[in-house]
C-alpha positions in Angstrom: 62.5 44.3 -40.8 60.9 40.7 -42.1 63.4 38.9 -44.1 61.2 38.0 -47.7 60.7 34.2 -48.6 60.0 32.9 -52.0 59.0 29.4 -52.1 60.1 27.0 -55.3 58.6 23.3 -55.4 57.7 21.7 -58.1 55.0 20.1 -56.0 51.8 22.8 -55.6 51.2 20.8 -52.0 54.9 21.1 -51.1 54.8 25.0 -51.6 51.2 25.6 -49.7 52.6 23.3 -46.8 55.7 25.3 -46.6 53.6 28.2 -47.2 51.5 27.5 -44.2 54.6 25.8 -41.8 55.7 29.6 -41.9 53.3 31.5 -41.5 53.2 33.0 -38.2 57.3 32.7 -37.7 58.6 36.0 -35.9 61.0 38.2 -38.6 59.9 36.3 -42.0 57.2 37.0 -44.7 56.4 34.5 -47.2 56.3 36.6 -50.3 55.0 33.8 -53.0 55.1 30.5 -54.0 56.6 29.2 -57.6 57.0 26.2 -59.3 60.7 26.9 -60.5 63.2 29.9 -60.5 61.1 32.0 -63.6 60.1 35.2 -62.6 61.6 35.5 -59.3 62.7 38.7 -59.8 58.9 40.1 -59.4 58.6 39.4 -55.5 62.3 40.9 -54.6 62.9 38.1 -52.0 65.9 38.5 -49.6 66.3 34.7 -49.1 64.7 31.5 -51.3 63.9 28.2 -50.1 63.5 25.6 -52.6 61.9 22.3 -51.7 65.0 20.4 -54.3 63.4 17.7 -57.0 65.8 15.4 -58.5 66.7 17.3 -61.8 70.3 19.1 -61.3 70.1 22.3 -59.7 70.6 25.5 -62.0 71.5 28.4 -59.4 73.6 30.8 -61.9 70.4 33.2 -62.5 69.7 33.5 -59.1 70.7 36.5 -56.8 69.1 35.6 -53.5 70.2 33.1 -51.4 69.1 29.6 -51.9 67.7 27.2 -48.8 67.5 23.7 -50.3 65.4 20.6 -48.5 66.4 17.7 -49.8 65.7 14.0 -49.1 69.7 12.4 -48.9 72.8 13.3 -48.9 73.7 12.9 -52.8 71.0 15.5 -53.0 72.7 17.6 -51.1 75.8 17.3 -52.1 74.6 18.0 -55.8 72.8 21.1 -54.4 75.9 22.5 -52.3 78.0 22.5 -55.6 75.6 24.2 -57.5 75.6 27.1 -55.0 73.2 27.0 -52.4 74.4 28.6 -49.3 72.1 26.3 -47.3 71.0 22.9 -47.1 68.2 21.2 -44.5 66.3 17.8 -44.6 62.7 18.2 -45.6 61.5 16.8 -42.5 63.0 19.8 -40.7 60.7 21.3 -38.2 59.2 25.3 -38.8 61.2 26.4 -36.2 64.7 25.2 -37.8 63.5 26.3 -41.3 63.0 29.8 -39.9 66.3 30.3 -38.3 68.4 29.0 -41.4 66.5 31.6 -43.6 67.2 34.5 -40.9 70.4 33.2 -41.0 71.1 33.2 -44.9 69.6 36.6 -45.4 72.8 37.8 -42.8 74.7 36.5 -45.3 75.7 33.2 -43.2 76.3 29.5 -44.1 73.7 27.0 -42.9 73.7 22.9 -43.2 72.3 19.9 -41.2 74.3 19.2 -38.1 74.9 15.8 -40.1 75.8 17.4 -43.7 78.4 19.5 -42.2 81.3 16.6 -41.8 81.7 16.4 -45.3 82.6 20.4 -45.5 85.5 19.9 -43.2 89.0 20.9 -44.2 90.6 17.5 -45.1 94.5 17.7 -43.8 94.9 19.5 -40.3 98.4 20.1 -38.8 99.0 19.1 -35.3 97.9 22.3 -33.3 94.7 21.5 -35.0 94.9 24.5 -37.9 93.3 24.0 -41.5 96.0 23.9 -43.7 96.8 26.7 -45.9 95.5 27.3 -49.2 97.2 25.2 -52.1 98.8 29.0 -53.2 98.2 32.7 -52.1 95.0 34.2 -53.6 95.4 37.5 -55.1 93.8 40.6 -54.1 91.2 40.4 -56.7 90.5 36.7 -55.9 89.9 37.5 -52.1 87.7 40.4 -53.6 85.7 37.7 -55.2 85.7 35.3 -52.3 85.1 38.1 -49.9 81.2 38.2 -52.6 81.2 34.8 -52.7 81.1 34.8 -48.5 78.1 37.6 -49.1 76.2 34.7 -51.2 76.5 36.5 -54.5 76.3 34.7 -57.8 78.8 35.2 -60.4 76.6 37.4 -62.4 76.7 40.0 -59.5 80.2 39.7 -58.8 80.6 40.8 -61.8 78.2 43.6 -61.8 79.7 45.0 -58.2 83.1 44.7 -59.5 82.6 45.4 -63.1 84.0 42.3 -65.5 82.5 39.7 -67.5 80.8 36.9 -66.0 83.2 34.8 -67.7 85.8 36.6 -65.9 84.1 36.1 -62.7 83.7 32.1 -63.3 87.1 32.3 -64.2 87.6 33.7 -60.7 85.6 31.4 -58.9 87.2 28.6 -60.7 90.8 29.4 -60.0 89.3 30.0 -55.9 87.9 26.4 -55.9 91.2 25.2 -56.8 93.5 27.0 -55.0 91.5 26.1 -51.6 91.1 22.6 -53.0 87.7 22.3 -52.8 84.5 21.5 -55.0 82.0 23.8 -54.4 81.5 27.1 -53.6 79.7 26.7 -50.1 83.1 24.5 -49.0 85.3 27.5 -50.4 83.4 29.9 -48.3 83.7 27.3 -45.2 87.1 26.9 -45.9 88.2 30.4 -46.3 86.1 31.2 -43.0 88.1 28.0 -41.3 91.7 30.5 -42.8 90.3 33.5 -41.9 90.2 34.9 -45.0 86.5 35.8 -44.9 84.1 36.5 -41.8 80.8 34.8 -41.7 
């Protein structure tokens, strides 16, 4: 089954180039191009890649997975704590593009060999282990991390487990904290790195 790309740019060139860098890669179908995040919902995509401007990233209305290119590292910091659950440069070739997006629609992490230094657990003790979280999670915040591994935003976390979305920022909040980190990408790494989660 072909994995379903929509395309965001803000740039009608960037979009037909990405457009046409894909077409043609085994196990994806490029389902439309857009401008910005409106009307997604029409073209059901599995996975999104979004060519990232400079304005701050707004992920929260988004279910799908989000592929960001972006052109440094500030960029991608900015886009990895606003959700996305992948980052690339923008001069990555077809081939990498396609494999990341395969990858985020099973649900996996993907970042630039480079970016992915930054996401390592800080302290290690000397066998070499991540050190535990700050304090235990409970059961329902390993119920939200285990959704947060799955690339869900808050707004389905709290549809599948049936709170507010308050509640489930709340969640995510007290997650963050507890695993002493900044975004939700490095919790998911983390938590992976503890075995709390499988990717």
């Amino acid at each position: 089954m072909e994995t379903r790309v929509l395309i965001f740019s803000e740039d009608p060139w960037a979009r037909a180039g990405l457009a046409a860098a894909l077409r043609g890669e085994a196990g994806l179908e490029v389902v439309g191009q857009l401008g910005g995040p409106d009307g997604w919902q029409a073209y059901a995509p599995d996975v999104v890649l979004w060519e990232a401007g400079e304005s701050r990233p707004d992920l929260e209305a988004l279910e799908p997975p989000v592929l960001a290119l972006v052109g440094h590292e500030a960029q991608a910091t900015a886009w990895l704590a606003a959700g996305a659950r992948g980052v690339l440069w923008r001069d990555s070739e077809p081939e990498a593009l396609s494999a990341a997006l395969r990858a985020l629609a099973q649900g996996l992490v993907v970042l630039a060999p480079d970016l992915a230094e930054p996401l390592r657990p800080g302290p290690r003790d000397p066998e070499g282990e991540a050190e535990p979280p700050l304090e235990p999670l409970t059961e329902r915040e390993l119920e939200v991390l285990r959704l947060l591994a799955a690339g869900l935003s808050n707004k389905a976390i709290a549809r599948r487990l049936e709170f507010s979305e308050h509640t489930a920022k709340f969640h995510v909040a007290s997650i963050l904290g507890k695993l002493g980190v900044q975004s939700r990408t490095e919790a998911v790494v983390r938590a992976a790195r503890l075995g709390l989660v499988m990717l």
